[in-house]
PyMOL CGO cylinders between C-alpha atoms (Angstrom):
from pymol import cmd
from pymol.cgo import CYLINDER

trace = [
    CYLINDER, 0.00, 0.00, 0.00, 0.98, 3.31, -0.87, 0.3, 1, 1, 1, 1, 1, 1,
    CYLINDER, 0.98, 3.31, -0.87, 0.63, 6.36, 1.52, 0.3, 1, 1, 1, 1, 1, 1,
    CYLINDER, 0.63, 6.36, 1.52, 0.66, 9.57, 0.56, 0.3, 1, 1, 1, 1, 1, 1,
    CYLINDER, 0.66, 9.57, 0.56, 1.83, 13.14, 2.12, 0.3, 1, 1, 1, 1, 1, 1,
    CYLINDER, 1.83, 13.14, 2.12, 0.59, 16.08, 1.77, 0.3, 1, 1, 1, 1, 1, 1,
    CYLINDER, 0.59, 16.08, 1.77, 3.07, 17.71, -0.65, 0.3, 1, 1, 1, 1, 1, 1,
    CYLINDER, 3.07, 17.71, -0.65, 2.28, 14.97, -2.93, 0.3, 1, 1, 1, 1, 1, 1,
    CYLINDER, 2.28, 14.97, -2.93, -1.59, 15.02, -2.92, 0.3, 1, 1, 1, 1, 1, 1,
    CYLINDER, -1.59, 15.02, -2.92, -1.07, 19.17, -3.21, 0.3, 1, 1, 1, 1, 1, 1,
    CYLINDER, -1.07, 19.17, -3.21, 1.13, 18.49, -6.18, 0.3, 1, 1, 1, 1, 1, 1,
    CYLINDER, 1.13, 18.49, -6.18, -1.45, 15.97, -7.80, 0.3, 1, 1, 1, 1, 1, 1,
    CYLINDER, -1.45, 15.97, -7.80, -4.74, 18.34, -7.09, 0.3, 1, 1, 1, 1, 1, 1,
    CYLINDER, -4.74, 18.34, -7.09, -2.82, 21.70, -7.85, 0.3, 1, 1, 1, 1, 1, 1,
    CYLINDER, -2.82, 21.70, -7.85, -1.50, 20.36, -10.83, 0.3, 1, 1, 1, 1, 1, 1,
    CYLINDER, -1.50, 20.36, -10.83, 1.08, 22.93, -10.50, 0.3, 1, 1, 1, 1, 1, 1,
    CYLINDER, 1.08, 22.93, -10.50, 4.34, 20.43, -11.05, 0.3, 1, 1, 1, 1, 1, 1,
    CYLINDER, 4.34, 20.43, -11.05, 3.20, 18.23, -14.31, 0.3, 1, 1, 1, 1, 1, 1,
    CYLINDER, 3.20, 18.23, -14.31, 5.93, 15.32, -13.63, 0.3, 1, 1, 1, 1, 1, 1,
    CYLINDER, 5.93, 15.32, -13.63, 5.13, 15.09, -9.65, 0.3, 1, 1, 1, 1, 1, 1,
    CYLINDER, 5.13, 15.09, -9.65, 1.14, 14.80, -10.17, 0.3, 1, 1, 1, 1, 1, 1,
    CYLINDER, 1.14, 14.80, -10.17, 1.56, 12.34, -12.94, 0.3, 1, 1, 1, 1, 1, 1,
    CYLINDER, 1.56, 12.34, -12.94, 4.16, 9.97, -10.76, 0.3, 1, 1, 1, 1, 1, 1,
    CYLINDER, 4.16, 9.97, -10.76, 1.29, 10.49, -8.00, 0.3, 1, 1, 1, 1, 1, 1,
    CYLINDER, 1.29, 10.49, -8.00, -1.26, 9.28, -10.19, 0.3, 1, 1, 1, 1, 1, 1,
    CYLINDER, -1.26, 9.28, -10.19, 0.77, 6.35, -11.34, 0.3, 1, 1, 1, 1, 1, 1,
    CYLINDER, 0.77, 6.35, -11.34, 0.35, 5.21, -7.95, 0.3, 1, 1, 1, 1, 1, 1,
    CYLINDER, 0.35, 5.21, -7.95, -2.95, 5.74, -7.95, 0.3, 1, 1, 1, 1, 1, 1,
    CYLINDER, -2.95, 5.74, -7.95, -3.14, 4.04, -10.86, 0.3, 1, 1, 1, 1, 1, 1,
    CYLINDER, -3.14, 4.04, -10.86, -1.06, 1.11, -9.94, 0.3, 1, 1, 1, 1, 1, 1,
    CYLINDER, -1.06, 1.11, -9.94, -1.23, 0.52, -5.81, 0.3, 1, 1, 1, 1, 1, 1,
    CYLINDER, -1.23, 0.52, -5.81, -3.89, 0.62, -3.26, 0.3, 1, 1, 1, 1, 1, 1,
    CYLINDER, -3.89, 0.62, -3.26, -3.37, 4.05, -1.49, 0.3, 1, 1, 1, 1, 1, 1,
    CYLINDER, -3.37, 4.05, -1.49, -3.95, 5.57, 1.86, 0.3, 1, 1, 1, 1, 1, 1,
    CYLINDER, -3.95, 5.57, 1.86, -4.64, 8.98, 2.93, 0.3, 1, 1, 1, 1, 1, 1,
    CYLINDER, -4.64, 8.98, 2.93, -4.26, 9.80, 6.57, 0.3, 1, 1, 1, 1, 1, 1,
    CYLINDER, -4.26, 9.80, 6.57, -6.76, 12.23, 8.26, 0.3, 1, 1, 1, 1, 1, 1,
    CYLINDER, -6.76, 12.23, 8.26, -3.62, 14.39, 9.07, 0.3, 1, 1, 1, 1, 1, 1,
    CYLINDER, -3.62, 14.39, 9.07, -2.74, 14.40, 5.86, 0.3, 1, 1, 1, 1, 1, 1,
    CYLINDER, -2.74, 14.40, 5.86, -6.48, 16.18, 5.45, 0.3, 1, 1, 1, 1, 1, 1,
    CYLINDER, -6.48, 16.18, 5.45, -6.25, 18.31, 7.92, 0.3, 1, 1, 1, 1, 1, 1,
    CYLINDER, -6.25, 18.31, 7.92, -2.59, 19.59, 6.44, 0.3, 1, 1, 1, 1, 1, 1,
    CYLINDER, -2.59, 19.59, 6.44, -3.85, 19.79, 3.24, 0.3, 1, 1, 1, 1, 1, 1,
    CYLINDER, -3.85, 19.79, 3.24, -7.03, 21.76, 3.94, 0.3, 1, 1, 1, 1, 1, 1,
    CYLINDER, -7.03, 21.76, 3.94, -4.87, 24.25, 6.17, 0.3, 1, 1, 1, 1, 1, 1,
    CYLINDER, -4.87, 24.25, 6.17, -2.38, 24.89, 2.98, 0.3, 1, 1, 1, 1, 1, 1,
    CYLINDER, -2.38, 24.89, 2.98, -5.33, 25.11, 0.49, 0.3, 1, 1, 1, 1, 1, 1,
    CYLINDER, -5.33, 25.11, 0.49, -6.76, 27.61, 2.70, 0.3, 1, 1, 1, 1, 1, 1,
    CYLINDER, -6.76, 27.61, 2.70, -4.20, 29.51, 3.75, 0.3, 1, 1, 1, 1, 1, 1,
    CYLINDER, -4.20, 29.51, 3.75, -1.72, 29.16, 0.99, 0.3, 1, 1, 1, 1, 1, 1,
    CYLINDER, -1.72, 29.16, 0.99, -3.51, 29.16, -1.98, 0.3, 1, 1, 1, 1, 1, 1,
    CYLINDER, -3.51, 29.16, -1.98, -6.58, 30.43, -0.81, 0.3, 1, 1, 1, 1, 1, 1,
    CYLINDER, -6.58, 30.43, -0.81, -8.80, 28.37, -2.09, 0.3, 1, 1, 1, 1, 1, 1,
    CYLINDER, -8.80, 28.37, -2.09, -12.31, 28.58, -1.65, 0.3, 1, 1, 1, 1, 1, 1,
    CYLINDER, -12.31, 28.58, -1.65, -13.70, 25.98, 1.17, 0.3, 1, 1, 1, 1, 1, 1,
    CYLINDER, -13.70, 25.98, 1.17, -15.98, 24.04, -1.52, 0.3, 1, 1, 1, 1, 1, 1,
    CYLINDER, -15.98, 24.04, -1.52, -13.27, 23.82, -4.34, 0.3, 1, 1, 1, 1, 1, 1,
    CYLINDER, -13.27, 23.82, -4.34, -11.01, 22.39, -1.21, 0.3, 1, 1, 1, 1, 1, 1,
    CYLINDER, -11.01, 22.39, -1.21, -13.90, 19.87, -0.47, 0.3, 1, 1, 1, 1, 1, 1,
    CYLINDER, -13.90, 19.87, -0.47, -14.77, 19.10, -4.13, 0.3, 1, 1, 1, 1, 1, 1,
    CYLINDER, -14.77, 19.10, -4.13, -11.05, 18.49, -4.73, 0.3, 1, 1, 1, 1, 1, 1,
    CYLINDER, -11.05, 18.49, -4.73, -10.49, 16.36, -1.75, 0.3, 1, 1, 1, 1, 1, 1,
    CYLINDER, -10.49, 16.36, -1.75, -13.52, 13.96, -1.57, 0.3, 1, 1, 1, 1, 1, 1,
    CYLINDER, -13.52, 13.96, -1.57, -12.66, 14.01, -5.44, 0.3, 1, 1, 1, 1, 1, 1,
    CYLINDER, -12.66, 14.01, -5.44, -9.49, 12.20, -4.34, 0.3, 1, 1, 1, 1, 1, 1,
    CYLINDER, -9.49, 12.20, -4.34, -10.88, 10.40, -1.81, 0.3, 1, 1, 1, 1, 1, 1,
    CYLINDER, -10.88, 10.40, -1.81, -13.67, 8.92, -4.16, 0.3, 1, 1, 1, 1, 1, 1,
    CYLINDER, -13.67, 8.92, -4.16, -10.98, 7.27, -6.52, 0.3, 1, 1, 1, 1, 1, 1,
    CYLINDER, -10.98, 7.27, -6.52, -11.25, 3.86, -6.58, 0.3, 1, 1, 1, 1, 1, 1,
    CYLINDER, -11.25, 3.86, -6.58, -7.53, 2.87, -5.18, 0.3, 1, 1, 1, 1, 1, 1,
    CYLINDER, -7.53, 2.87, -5.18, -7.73, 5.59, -2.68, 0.3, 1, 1, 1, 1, 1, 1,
    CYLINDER, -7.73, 5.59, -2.68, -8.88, 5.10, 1.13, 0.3, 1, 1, 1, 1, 1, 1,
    CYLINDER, -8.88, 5.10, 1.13, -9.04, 7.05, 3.97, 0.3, 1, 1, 1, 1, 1, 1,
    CYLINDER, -9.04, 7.05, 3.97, -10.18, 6.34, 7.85, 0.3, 1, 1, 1, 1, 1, 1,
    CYLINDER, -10.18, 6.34, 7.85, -13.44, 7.61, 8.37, 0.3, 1, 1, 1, 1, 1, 1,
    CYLINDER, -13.44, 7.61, 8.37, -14.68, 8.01, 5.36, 0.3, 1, 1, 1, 1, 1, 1,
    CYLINDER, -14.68, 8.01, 5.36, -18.02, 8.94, 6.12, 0.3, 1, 1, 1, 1, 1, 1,
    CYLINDER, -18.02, 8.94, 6.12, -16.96, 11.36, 9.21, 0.3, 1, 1, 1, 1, 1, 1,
    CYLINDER, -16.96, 11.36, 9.21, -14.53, 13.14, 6.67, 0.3, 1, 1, 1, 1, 1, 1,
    CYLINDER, -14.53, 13.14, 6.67, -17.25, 13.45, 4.05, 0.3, 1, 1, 1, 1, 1, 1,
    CYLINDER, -17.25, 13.45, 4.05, -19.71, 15.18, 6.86, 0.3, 1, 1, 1, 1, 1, 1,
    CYLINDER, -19.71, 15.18, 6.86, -17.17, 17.11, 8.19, 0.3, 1, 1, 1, 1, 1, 1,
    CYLINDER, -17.17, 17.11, 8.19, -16.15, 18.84, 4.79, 0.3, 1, 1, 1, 1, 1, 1,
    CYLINDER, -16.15, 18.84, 4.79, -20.27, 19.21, 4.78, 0.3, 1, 1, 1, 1, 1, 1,
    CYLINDER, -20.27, 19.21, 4.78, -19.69, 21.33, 8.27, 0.3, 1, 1, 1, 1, 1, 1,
    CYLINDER, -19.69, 21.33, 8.27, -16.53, 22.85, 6.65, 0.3, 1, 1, 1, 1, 1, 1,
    CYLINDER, -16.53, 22.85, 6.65, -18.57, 24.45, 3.58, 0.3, 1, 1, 1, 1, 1, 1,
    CYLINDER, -18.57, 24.45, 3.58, -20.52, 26.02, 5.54, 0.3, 1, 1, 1, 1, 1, 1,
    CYLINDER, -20.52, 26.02, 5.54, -19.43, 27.20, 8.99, 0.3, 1, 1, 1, 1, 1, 1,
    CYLINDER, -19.43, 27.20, 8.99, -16.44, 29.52, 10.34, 0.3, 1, 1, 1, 1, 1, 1,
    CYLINDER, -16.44, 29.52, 10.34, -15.42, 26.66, 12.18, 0.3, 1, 1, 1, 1, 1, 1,
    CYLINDER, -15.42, 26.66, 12.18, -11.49, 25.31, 11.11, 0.3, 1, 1, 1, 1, 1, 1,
    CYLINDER, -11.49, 25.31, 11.11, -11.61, 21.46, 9.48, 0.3, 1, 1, 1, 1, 1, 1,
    CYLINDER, -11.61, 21.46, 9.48, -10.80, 19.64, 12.23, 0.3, 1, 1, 1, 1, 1, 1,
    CYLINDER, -10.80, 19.64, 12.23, -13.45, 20.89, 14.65, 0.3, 1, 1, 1, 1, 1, 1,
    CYLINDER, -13.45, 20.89, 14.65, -15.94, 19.96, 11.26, 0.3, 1, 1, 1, 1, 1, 1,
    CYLINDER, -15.94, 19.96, 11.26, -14.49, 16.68, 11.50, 0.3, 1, 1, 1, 1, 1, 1,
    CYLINDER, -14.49, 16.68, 11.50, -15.29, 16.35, 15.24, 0.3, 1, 1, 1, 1, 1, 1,
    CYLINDER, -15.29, 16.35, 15.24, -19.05, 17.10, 14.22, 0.3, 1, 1, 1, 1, 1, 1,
    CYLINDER, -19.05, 17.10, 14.22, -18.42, 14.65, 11.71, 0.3, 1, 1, 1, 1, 1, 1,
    CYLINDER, -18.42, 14.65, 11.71, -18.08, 12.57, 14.30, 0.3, 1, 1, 1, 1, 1, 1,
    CYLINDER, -18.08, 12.57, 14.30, -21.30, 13.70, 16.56, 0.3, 1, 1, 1, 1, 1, 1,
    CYLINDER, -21.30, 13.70, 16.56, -23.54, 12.83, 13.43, 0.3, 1, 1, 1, 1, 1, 1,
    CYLINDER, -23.54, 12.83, 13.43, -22.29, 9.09, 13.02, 0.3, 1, 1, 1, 1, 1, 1,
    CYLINDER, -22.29, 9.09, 13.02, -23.36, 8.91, 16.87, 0.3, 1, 1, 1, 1, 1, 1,
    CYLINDER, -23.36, 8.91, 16.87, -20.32, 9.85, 18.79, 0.3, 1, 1, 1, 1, 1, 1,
    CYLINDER, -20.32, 9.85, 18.79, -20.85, 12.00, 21.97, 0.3, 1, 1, 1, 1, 1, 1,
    CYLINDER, -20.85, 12.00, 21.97, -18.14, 14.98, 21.39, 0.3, 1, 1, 1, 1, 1, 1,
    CYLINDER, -18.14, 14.98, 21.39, -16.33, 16.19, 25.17, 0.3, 1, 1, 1, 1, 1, 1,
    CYLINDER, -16.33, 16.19, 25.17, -15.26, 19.76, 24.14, 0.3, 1, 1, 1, 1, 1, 1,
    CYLINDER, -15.26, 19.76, 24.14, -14.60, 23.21, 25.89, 0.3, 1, 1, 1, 1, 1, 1,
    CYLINDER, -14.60, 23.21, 25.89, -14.48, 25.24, 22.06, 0.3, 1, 1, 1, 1, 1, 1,
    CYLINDER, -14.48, 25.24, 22.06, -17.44, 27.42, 22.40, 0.3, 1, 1, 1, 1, 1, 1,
    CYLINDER, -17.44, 27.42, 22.40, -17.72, 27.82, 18.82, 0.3, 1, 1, 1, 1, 1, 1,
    CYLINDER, -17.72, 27.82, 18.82, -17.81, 24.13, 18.64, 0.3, 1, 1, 1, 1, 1, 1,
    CYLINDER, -17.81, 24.13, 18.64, -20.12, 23.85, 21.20, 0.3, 1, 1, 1, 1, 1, 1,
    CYLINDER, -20.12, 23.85, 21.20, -22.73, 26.08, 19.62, 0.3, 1, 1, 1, 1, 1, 1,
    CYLINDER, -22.73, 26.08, 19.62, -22.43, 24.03, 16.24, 0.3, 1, 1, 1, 1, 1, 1,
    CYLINDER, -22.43, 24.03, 16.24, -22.72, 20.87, 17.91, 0.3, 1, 1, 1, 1, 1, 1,
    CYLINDER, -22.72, 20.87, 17.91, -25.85, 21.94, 20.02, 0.3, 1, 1, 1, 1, 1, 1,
    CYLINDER, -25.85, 21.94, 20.02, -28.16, 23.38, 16.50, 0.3, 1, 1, 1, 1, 1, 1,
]
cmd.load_cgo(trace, "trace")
């Protein structure tokens, strides 16, 4: 199994270094592949910040990945409900993917106000 970083799932979705995104999708193409959740998170937080990239391209591009048939993640479903949170809240991806969490039945311990107030609509 393959498992990919951050700089080379940036390369592959940014398309910004032609020879790095198409060795990363030989992998794909060739191996079963991983993403970590901190991978995510990283890559959201450069996307963001970065590039500035809108929060639904960063989703669409993501769970674009994620959806390819070689490519897993943990949590699939708490990732794809969190980016759901992420779209459309203030709230920074990794408290969306603790309410990703809440709605696939999870109780959520948390002092985060803002997270609080999301949790509780």
């Amino acid at each position: 199994m393959v498992i990919f970083d951050t700089n080379a799932l940036l390369r592959y979705i940014l398309q910004d270094n032609k020879e790095m995104a198409d060795k990363v999708e030989v992998q794909i193409k060739q191996n079963k592949c991983f993403v970590p959740t901190e991978v995510l998170a990283e890559m959201v937080y450069v996307l963001s910040k970065v590039y500035k990239i809108p929060k639904t391209d960063i989703a669409a591009a993501i769970i674009g990945v994620l959806s390819i048939d070689n490519v897993t993640t943990a949590n699939f479903d708490v990732i794809v409900k969190g980016f759901e949170a992420y779209t459309g809240t203030n709230l920074d991806f990794v408290d969306c993917l603790m309410a990703g969490y809440q709605d696939e039945g999870h109780m959520i311990f948390t002092f985060d106000k803002k997270l609080t107030a999301y949790l509780q609509q």
